[in-house]
N, C-alpha and C positions, 0 to 999 in steps of 0.2 A: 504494500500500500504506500500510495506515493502523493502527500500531499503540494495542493499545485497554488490553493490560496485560503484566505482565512479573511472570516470579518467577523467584531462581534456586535451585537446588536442591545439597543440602549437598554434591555431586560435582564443583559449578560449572560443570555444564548451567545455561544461559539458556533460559527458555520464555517466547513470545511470540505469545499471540494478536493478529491480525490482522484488518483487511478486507481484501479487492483489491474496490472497487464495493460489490457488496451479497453478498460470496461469505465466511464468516468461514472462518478456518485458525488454522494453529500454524505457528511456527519454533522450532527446537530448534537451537541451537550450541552449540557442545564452550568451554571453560574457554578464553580467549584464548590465539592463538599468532602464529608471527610470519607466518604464511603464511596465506592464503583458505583454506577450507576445504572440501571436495569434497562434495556435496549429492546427498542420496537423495530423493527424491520418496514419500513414503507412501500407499498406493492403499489404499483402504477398502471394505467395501460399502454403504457411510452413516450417519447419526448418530453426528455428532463427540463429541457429549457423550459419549453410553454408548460411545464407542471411544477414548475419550480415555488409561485406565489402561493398554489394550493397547500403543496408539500412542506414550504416553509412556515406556511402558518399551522397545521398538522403539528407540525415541528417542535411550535415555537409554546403551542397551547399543551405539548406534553412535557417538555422541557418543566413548565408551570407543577408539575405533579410530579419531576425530580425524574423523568427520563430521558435517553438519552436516544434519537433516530438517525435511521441511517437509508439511504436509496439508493439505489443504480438504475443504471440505462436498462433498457430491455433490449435482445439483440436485435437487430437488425430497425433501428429506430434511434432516432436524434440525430449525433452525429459520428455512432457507429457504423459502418461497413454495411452497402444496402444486401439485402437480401431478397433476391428476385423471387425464389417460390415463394414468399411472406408475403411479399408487394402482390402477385398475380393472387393469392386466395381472398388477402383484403379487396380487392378490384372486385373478383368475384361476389364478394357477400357484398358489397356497394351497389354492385349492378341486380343481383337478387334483391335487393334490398327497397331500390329504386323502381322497379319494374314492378313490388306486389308480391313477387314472386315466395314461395315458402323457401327457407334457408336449407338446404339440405344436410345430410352427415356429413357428406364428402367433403362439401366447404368448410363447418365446421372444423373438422379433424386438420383439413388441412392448414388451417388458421391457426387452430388454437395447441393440438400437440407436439409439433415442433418446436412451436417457443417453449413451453412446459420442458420438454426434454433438454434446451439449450438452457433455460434463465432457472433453472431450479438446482444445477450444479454452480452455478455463477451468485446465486445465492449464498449457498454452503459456504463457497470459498469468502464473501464478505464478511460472514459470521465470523468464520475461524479468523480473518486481519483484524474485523474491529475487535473480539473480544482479547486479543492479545495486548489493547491497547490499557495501560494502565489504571485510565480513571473510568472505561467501561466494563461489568461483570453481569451478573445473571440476575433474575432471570429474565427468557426472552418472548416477547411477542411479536406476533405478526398481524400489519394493521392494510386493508386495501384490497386491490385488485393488481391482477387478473384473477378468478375466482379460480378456477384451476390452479393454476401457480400455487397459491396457499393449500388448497387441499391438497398436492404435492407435498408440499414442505412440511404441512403437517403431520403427513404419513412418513417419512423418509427422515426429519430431521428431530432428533429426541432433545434436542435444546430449544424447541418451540416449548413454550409451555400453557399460551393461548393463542386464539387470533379472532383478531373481528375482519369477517371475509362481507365486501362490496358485492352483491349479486347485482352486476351491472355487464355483463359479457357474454357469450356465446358459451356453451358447458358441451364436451364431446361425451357421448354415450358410457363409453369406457371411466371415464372419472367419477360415473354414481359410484363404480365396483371399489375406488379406490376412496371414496367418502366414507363407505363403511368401515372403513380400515381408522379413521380420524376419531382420536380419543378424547383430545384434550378438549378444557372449556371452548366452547363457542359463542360468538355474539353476531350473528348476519345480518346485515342492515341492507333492505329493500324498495327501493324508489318503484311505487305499485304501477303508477303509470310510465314507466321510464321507455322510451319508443326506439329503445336500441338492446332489449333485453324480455326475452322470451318466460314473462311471469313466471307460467306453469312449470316449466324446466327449473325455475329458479328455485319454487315450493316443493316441487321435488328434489332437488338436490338438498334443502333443507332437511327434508322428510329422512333423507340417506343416511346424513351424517350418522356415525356410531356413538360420539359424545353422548354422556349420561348428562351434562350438562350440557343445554343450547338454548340459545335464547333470539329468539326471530323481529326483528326492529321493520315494522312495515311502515311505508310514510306515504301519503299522496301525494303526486306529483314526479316531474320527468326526471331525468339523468341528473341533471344540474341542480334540482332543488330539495338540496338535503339540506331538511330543517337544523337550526343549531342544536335542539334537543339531541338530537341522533348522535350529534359530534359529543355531546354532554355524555348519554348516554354510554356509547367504547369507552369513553374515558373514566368513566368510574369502573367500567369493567376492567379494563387492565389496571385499577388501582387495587382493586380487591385480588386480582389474579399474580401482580409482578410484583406488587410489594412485600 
């Protein structure tokens, strides 16, 4: 991990872009204290720049409750290395999309488990840099999208110890089988009307999770219009779950 700048903001959040190789992110840490500091993971649906205000205030509001977050690029997005089959699936659910048309598997899968397969080892490896980092330690959550990604991470990574998963995405068939495998707490938060996310799919994958604890956060209104409550909401959850 190679940091490239730093700014700190009048709250006394530190913000730290980074590389790990050739992948850029952010680290966001709370105002020094005497203890390490418990680490959210921020899941995106790509480009860091234009997600950066959202991310930063994410950030800056969990900092507020003594955490510390961290992001990355998603591959093939921002201003990593383009990825043509990525680029031609998203074309394709655009033009399904635009036409009426029903989304198929095909397109899904091919959207959506690729990147899963790429950004969920790229994950891992952010974990293992930031947690070597002295003033960050355990435990960890995971907060965002892509909704796959996280229920990835949460099956495969035993340093997850919650997450509040975005059902705001496209879900491939195959990833109910791997929901049931997902133990830890959960908190889903659902924008009911949101016009880029297939509800019923979303209540089902709910339905999947294997957590004895889940808790489903439904709100009217689209993509964009998540109430503050919701944001209120995760965030008591991960205080009860990482502190």
């Amino acid at each position: 991990m190679r940091f490239t700048s730093e700014q700190r903001f009048d709250d006394g959040v530190l913000e730290r872009e980074f590389t790990l190789g050739e992948i850029p992110g952010v680290l966001w840490t709370p105002p020094s204290s005497s203890a390490p500091a418990p680490l959210i993971l921020l899941g995106h649906p790509g480009g860091l720049r234009r997600m950066h205000p959202r991310l930063a205030a994410r950030a800056r509001h969990s900092a507020a409750d003594g955490f510390a977050s961290v992001t990355v690029e998603l591959p093939g997005s921002g201003d990593r290395p383009r990825w043509p089959a990525l680029e031609q699936a998203r074309a394709d659910l655009h033009r399904a999309m635009k036409a009426g048309e029903p989304v198929g598997d095909e397109i899904i899968d091919a959207l959506v488990l690729p990147l899963v397969e790429k950004a969920v080892p790229e994950w891992r490896d952010t974990l293992d840099a930031v947690l070597a980092l002295p003033e960050i330690g355990g435990p960890v959550g995971y907060s965002g999208g892509v909704i796959s990604i996280g229920t990835r991470l949460a099956v495969v990574e035993p340093r997850i110890s919650a997450a509040v998963l975005f059902a705001g995405s496209f879900v491939p068939r195959v990833m109910f089988e791997e929901a049931r495998q997902v133990t830890v707490p959960l908190h889903v938060l659902l924008q009911w009307d949101d016009e880029g996310n297939d509800r019923q799919s979303a209540l089902d994958l709910f339905d999947a999770f294997g957590s004895k604890e889940k808790t489903l956060n439904a709100n009217m209104g689209g993509h964009a219009g998540v109430p503050e409550s919701a944001g209120e909401a995760a965030a008591r959850f991960f205080t009860r779950h990482l502190r």
